[in-house]
N, CA, C and O of each residue as an XYZ file, in Angstrom:
864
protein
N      39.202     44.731     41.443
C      39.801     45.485     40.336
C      39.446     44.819     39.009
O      39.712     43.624     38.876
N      38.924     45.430     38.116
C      38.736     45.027     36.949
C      39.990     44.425     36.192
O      41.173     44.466     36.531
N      39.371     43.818     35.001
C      41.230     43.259     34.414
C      41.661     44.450     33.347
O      42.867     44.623     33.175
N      40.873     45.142     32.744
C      41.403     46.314     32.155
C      42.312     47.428     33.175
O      43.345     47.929     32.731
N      41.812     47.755     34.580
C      42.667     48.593     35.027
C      43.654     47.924     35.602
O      44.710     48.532     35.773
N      43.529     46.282     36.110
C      44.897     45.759     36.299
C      45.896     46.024     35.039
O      46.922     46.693     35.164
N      45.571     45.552     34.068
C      46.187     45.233     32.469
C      47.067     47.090     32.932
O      48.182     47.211     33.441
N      46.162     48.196     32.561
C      46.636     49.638     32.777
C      47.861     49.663     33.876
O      49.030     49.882     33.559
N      47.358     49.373     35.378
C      48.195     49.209     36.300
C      49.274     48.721     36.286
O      50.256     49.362     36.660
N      49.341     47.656     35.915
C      50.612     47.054     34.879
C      51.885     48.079     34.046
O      53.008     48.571     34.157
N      50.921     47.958     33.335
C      51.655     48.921     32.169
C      52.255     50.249     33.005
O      53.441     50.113     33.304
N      51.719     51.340     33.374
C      52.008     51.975     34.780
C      53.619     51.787     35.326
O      54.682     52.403     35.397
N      53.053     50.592     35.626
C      54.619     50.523     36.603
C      56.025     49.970     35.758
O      57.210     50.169     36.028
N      55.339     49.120     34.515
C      57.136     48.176     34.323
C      57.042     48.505     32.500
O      57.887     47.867     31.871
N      56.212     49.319     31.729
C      56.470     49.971     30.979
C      55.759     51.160     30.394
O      54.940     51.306     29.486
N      56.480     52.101     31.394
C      55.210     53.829     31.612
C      55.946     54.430     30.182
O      55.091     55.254     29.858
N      56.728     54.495     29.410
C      56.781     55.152     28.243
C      56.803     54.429     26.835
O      56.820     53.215     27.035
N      56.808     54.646     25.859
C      56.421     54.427     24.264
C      58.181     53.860     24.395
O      58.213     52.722     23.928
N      59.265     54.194     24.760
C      60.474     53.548     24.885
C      60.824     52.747     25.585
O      61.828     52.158     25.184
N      60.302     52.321     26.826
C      60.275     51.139     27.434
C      59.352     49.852     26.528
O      59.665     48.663     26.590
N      58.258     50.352     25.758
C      58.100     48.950     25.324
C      58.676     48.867     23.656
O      58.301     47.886     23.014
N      59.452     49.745     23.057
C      60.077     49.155     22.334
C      61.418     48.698     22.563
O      62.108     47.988     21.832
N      61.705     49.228     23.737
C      63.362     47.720     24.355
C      62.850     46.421     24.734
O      63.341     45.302     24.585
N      61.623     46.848     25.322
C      60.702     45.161     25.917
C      60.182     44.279     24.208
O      60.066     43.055     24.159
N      59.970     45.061     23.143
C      59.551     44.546     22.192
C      60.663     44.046     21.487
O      60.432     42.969     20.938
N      61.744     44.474     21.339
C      63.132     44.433     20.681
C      64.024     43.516     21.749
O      64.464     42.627     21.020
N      64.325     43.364     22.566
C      64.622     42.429     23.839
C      63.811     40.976     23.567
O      64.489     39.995     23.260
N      62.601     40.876     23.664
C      61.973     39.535     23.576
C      62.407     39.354     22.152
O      62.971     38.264     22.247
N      62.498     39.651     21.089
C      62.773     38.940     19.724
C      64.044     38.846     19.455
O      64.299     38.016     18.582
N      65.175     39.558     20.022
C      66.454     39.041     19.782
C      66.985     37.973     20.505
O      67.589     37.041     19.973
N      66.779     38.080     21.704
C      66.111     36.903     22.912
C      66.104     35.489     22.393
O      66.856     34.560     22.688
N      64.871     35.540     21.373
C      64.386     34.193     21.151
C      64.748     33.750     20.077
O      64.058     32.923     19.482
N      66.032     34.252     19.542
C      67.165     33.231     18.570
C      67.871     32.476     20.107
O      68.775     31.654     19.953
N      67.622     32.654     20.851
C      68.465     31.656     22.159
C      70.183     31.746     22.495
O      70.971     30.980     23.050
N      70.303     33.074     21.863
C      71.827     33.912     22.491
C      71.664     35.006     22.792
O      70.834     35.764     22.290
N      72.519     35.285     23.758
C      72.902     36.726     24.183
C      72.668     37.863     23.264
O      72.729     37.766     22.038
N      72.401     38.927     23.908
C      72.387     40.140     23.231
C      73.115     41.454     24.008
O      73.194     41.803     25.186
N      73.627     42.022     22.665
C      74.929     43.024     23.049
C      73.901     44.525     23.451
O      72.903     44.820     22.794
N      74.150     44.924     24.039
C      73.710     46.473     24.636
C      73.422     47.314     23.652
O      72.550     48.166     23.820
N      74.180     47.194     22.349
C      74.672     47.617     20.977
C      73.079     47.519     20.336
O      72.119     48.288     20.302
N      73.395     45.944     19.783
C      72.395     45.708     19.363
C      71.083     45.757     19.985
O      70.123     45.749     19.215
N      70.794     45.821     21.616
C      69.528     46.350     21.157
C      68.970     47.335     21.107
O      67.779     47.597     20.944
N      70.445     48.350     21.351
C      69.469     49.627     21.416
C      69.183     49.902     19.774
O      68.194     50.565     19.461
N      70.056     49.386     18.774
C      69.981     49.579     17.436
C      68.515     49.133     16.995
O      67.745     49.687     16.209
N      68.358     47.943     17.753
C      66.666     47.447     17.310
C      65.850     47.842     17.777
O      64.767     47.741     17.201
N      65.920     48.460     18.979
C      64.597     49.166     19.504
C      64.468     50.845     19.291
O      63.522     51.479     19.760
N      65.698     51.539     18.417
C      65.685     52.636     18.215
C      66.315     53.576     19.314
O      66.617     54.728     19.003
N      66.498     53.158     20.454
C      66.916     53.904     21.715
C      68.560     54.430     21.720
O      69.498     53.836     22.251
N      68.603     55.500     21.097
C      70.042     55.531     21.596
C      70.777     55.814     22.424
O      70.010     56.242     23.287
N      71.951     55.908     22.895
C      72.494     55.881     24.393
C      72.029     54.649     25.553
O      72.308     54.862     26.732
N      71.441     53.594     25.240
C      70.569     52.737     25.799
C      71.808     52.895     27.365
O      73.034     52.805     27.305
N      70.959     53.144     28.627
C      71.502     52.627     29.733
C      70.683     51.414     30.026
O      69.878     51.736     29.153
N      70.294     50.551     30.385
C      69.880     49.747     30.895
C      69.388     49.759     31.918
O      68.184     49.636     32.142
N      70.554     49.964     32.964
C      69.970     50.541     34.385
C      68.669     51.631     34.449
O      67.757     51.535     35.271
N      68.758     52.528     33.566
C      68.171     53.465     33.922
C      66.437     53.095     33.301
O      65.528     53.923     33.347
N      66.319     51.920     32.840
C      64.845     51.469     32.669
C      64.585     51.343     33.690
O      65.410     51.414     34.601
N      62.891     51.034     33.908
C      61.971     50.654     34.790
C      62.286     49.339     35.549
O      62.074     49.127     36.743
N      63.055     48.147     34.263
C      63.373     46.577     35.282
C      64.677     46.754     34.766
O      65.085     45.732     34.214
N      65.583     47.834     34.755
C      66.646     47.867     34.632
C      67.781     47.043     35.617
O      68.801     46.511     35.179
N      67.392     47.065     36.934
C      68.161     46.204     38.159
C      68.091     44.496     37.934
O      68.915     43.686     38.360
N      66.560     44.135     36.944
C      66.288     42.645     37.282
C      67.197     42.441     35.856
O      67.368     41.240     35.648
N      67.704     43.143     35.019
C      68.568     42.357     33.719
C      69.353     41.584     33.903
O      70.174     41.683     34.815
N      69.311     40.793     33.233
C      70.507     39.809     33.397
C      71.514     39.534     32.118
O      71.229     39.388     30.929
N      72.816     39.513     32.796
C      73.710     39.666     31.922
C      74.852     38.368     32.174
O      75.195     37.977     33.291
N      75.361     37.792     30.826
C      76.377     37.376     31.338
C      77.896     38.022     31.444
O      78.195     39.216     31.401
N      79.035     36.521     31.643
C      80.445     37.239     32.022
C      81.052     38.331     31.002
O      82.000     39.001     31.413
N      80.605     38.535     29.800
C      80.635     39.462     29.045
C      79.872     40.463     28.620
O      79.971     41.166     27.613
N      79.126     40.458     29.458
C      78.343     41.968     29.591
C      77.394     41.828     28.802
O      76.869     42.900     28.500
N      76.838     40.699     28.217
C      75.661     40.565     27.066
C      74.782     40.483     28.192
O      75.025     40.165     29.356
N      72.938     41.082     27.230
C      72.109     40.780     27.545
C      71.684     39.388     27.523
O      71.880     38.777     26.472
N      70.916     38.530     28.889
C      70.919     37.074     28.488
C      69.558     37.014     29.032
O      69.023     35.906     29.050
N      68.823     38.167     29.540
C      67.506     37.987     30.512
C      66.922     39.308     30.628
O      67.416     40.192     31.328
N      65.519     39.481     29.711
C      64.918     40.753     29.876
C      62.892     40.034     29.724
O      62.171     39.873     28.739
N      62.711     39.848     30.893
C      61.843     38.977     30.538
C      61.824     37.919     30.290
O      61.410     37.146     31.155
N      62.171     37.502     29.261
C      62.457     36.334     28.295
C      63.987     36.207     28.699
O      64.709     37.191     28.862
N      64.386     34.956     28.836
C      65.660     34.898     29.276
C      66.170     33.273     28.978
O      65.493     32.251     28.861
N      67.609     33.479     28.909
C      68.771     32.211     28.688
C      68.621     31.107     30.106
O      68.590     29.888     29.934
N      68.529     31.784     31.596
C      68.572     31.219     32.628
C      67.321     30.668     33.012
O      66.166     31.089     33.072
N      68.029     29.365     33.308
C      66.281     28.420     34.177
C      65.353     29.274     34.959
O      65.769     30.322     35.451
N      64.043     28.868     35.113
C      63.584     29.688     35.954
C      62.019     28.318     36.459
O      62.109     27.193     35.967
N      61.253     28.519     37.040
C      60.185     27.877     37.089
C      59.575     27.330     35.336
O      59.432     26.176     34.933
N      59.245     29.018     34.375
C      58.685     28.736     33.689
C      59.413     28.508     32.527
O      60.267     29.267     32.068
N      58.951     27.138     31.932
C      59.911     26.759     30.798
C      59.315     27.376     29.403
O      58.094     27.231     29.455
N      59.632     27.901     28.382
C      59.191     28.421     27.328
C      59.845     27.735     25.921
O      61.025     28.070     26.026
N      59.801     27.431     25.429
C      60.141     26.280     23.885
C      59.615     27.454     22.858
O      58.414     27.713     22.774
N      60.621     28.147     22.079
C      60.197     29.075     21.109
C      61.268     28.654     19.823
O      62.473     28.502     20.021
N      60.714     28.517     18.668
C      61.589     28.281     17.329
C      62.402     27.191     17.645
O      63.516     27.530     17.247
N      62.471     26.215     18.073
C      63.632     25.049     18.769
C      64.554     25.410     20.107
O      65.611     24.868     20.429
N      63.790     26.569     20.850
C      65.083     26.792     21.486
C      64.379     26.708     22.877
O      63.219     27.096     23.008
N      65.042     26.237     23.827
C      64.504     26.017     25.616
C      65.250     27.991     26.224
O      66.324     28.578     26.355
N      64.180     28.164     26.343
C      63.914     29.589     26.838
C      63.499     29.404     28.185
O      63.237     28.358     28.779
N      63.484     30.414     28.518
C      62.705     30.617     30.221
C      61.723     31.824     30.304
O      61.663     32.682     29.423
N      61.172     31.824     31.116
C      60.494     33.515     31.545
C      60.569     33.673     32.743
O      60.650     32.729     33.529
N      60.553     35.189     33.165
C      60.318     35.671     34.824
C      59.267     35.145     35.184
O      59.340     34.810     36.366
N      57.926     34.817     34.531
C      57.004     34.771     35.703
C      55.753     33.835     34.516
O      56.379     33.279     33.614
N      54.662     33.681     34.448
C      53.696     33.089     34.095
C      53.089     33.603     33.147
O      52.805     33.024     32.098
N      52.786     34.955     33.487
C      51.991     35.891     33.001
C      52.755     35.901     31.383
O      52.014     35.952     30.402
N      53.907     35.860     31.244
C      54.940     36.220     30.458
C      54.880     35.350     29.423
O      55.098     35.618     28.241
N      54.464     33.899     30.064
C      54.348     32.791     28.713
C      53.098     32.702     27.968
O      53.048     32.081     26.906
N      52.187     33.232     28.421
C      50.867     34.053     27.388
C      51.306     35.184     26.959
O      50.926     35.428     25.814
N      52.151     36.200     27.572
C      52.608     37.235     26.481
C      53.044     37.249     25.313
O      52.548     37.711     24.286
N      54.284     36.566     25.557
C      55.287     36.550     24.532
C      55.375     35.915     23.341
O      56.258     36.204     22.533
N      54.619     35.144     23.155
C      54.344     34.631     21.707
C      53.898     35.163     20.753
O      54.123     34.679     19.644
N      52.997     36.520     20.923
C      52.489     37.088     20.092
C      53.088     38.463     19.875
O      52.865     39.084     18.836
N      53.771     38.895     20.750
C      55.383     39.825     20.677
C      56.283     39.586     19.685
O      56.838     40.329     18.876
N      56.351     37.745     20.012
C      57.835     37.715     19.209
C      57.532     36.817     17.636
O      58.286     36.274     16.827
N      56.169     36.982     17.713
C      55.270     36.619     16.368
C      55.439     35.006     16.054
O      55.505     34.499     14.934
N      55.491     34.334     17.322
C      55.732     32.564     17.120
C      55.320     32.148     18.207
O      55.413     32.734     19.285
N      54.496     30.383     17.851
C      53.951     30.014     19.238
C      55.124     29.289     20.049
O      56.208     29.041     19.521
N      54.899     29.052     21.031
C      55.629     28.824     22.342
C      55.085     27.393     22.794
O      53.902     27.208     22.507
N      55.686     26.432     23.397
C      54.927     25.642     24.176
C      55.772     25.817     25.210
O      56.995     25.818     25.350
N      54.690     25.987     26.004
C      55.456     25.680     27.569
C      54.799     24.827     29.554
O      53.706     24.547     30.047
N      55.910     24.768     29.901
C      55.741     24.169     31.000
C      55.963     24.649     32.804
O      56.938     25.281     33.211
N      55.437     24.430     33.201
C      55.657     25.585     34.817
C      54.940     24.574     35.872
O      53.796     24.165     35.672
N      55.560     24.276     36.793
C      55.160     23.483     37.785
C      54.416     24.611     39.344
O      54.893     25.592     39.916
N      53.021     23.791     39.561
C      52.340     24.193     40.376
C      53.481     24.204     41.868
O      54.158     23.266     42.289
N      53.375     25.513     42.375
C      53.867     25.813     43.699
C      53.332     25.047     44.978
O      54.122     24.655     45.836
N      52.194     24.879     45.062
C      50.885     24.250     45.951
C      50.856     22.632     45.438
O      51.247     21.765     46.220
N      50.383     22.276     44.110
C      50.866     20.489     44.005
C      51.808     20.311     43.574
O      52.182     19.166     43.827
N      52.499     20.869     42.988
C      53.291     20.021     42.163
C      53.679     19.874     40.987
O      54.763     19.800     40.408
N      51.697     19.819     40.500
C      51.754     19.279     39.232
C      52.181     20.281     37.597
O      51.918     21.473     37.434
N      52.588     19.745     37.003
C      53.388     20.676     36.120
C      52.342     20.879     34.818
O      52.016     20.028     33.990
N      51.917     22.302     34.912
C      51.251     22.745     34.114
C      51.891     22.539     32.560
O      53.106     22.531     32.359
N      50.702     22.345     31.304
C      51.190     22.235     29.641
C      50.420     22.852     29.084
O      49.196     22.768     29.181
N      51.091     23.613     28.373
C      49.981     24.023     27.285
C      50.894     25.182     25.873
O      51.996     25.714     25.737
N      49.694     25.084     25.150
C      50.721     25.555     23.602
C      50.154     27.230     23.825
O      49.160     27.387     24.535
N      50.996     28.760     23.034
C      50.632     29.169     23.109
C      50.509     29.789     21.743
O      51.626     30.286     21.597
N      49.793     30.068     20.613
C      49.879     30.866     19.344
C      49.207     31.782     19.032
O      47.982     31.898     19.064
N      50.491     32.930     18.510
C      49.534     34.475     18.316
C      48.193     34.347     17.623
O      47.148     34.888     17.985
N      48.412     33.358     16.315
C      46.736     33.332     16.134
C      45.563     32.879     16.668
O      44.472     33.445     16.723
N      46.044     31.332     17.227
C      44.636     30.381     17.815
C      44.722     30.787     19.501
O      43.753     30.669     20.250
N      45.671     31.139     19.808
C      45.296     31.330     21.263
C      46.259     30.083     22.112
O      47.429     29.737     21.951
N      45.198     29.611     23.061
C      45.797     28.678     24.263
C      45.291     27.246     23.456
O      44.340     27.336     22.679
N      45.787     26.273     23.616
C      45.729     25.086     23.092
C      46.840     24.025     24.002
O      47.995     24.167     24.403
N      45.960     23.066     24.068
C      46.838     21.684     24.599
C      46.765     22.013     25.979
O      47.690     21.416     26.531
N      46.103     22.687     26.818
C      46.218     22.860     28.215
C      45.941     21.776     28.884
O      45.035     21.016     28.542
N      46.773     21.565     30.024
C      46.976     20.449     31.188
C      47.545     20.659     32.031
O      48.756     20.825     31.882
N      46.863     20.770     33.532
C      45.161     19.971     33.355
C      44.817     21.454     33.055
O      45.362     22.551     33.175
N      43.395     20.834     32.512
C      42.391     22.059     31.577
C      42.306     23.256     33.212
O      42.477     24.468     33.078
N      42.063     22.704     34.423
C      41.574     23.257     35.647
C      42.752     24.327     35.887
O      42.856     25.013     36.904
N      43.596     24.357     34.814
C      44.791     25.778     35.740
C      44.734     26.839     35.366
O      44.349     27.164     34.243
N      45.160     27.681     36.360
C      44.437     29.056     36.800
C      45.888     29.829     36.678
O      46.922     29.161     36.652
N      45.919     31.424     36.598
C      47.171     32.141     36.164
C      46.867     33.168     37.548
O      45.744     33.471     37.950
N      48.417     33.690     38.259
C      48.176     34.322     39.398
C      48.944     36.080     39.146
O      50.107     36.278     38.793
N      48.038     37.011     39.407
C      48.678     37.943     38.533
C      48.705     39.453     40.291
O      47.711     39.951     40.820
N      49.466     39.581     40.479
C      49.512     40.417     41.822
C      49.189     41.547     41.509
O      49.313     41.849     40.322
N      48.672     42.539     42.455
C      48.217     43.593     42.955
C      49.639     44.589     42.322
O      50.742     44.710     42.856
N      49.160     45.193     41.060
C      49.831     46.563     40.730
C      50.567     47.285     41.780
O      51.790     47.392     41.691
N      49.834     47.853     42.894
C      50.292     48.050     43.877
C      51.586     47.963     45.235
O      52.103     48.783     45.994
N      51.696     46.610     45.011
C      52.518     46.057     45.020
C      53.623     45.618     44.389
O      54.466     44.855     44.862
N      53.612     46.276     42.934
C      54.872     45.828     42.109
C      55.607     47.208     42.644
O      55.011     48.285     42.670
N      57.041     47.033     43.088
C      58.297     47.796     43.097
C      59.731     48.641     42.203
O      60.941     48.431     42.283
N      59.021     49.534     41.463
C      60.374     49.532     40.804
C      61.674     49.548     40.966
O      61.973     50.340     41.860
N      62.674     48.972     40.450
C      63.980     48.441     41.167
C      63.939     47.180     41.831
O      64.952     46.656     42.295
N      62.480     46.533     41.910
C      62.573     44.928     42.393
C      61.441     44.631     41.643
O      60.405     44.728     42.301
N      61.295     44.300     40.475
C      60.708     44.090     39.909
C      59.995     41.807     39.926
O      58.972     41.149     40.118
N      61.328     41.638     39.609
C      61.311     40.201     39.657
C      60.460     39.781     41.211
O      59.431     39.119     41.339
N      61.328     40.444     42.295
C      60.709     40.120     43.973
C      59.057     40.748     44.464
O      58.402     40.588     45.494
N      58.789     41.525     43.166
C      57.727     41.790     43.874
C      56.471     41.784     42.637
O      55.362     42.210     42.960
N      56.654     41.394     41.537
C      56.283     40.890     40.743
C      56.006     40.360     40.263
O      54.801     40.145     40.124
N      57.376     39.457     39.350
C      57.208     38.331     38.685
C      57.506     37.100     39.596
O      57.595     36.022     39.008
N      57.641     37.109     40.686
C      57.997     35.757     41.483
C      56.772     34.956     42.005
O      56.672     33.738     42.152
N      55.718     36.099     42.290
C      54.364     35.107     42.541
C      53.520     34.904     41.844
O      52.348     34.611     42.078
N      54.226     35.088     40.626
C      52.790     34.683     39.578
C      53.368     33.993     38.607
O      54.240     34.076     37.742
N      52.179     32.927     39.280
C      52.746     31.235     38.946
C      51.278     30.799     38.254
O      50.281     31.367     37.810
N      51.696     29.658     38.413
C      50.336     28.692     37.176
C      50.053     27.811     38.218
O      50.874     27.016     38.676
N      48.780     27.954     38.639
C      48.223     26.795     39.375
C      47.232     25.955     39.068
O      46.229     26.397     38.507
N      47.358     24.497     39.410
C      46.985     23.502     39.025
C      45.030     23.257     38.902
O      44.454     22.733     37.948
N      44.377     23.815     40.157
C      43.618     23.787     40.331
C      43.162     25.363     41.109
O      43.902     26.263     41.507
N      41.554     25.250     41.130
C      40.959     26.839     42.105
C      41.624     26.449     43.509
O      42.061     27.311     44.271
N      41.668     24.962     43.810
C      42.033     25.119     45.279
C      43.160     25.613     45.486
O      43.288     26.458     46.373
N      44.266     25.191     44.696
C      45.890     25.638     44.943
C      45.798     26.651     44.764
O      46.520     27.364     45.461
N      44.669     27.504     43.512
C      45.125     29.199     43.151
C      44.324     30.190     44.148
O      44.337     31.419     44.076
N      43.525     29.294     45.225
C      42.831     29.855     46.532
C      43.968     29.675     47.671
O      43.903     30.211     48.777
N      44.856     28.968     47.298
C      45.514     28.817     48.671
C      47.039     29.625     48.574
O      47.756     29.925     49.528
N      47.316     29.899     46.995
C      48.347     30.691     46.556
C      47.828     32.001     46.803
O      48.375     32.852     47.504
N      46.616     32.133     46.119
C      46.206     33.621     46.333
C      46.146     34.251     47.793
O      45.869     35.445     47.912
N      46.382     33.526     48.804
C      45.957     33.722     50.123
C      47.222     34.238     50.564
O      47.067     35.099     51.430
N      48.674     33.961     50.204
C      49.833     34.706     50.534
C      50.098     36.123     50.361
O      50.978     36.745     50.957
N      48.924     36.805     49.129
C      49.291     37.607     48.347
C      48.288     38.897     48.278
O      47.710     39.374     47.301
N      48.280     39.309     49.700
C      47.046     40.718     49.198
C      46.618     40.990     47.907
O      47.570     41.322     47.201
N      45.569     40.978     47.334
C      45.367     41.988     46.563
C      45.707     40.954     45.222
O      45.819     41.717     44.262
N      45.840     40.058     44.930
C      46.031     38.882     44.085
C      45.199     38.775     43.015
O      44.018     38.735     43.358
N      45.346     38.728     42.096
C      43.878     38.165     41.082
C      44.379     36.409     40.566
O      45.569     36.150     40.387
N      43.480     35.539     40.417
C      43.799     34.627     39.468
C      42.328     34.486     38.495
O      41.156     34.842     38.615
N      43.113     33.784     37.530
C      41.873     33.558     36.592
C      42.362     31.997     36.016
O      43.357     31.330     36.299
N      41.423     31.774     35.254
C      41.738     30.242     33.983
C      42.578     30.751     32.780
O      42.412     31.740     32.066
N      43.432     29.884     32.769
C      44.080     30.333     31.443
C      44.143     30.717     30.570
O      45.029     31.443     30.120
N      42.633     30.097     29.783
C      41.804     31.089     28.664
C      42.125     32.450     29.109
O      42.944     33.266     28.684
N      40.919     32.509     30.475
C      40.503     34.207     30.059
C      42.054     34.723     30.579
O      42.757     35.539     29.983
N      42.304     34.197     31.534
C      43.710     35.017     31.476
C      44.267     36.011     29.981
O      44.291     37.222     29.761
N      44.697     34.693     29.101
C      44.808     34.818     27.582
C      43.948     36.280     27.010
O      44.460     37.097     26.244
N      42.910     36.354     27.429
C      42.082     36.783     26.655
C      41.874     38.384     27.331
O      42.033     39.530     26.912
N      41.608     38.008     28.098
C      41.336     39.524     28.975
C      42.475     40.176     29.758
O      42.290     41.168     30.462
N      44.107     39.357     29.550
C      45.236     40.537     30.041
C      46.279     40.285     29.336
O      47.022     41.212     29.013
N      46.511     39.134     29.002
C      47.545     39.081     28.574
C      47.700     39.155     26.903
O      48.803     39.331     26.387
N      46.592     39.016     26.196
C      46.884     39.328     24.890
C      46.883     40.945     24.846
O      47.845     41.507     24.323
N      45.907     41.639     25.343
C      45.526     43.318     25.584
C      47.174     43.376     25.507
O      47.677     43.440     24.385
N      48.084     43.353     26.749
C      49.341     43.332     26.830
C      50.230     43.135     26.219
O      51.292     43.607     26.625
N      50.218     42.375     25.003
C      51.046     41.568     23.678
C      50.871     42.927     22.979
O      51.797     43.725     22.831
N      49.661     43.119     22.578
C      49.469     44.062     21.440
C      49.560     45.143     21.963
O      49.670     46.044     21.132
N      49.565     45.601     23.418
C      50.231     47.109     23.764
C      52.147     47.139     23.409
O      52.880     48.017     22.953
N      52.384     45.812     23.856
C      53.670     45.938     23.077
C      54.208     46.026     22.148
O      55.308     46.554     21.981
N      53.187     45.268     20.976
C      53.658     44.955     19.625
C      53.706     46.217     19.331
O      54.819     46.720     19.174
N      52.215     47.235     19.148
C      51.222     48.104     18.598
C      51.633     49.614     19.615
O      50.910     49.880     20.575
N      52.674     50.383     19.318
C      52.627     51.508     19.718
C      51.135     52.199     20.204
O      50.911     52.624     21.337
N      50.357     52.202     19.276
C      49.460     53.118     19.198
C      48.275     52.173     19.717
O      47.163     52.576     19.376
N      48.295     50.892     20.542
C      47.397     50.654     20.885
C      47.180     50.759     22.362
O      48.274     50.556     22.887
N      46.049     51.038     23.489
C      45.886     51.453     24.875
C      45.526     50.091     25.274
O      45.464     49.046     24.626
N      45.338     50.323     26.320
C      45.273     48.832     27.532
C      44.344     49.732     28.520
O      44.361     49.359     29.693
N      43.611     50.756     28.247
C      41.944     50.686     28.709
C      41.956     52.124     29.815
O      41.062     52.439     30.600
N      43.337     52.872     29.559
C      43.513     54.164     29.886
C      44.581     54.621     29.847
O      45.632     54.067     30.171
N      44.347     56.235     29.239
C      45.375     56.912     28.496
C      46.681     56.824     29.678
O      47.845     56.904     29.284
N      46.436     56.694     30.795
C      47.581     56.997     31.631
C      48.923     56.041     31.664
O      50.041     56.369     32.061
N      48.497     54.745     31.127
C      49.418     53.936     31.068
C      51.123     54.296     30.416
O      52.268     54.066     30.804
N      50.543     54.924     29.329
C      51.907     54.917     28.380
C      52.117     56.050     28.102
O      53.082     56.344     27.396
């Protein structure tokens, strides 16, 4: 599969309308002041009114706390593998893919950290909407991005964002990829370059495509 119709495939499943990615665009930036967000407010920022939540595409994977705030839409308050550092604040993300996204969404670089599944070893690197990937360690890690196909709506996180991780080396992202039909990995760069920025700016940029009209 090419990375343009993965990038499409993507989009497809976890944000098929022009209103799903302005709650996903409006969600990651209220997000990353590092408090909760009220149901209120984001439907006020993303324009959506009546916002159900549930009734989005990763409406089931939200996370909320004991007061009913938003605390996890993507970008989230709760630990997770991947650590994300945005404006002073210790953030998290669902999945890998997410910490090359989101920096250029929420218009600030990120540094972050994610430990290899296979060694161990705990991936570094900076991420900024303008320069790109910077500070990577070790330079050899690879990004694991699953088979469209396989993503579930209503389990989004389980069939999604849970196996796509940052691996240390080709061997670990050959031996990760081997759990996972239909798997792609790449190097972090092109990762960067060929899905996950395309993806930033389908979010930022209403009016921009990710390599076929069917996506959005």
């Amino acid at each position: 599969m090419s990375t343009d119709n993965l990038t499409a495939d993507v989009f497809a499943k976890i944000l098929p309308a022009g209103r799903d990615r302005a709650l996903m665009r409006a969600a990651l930036r209220l997000l990353a002041h590092g408090t909760p967000v009220t149901v209120t407010e984001l439907a006020a920022a993303a324009g959506v009114p009546d916002l159900d939540p549930a009734q989005t595409p990763i409406g089931a994977d939200v996370e909320y706390d004991e007061a009913g705030r938003i605390v996890g839409w993507g970008l989230t308050l709760n630990p997770t593998p991947h650590r994300f550092s945005v404006g002073g604040h210790q953030l998290y993300t669902w999945c890998a893919p997410d910490t090359l996204i989101f920096p250029a969404v929420i218009g600030a670089p990120a540094c972050i950290e994610s430990d290899c599944p296979i060694t161990g070893t705990t991936v570094r690197l900076t991420i900024d909407p303008v320069t790109g990937v910077s500070d990577l360690e070790p330079a050899t890690a690879m990004v694991a991005f699953v088979d469209p196909d396989r993503i579930q709506p209503g389990h989004l996180r389980a069939t999604c964002c849970n196996p796509q991780m940052f691996l240390a080396t080709s061997d670990a992202a050959h031996h990760w990829q081997a759990k996972f039909p239909g798997m792609t990995v790449l190097p972090v760069t092109d990762a960067y370059h060929q899905l996950a920025r395309p993806l930033a700016d389908a979010i930022t940029d209403p009016t921009t495509t990710t390599g076929t009209s069917a996506c959005c």
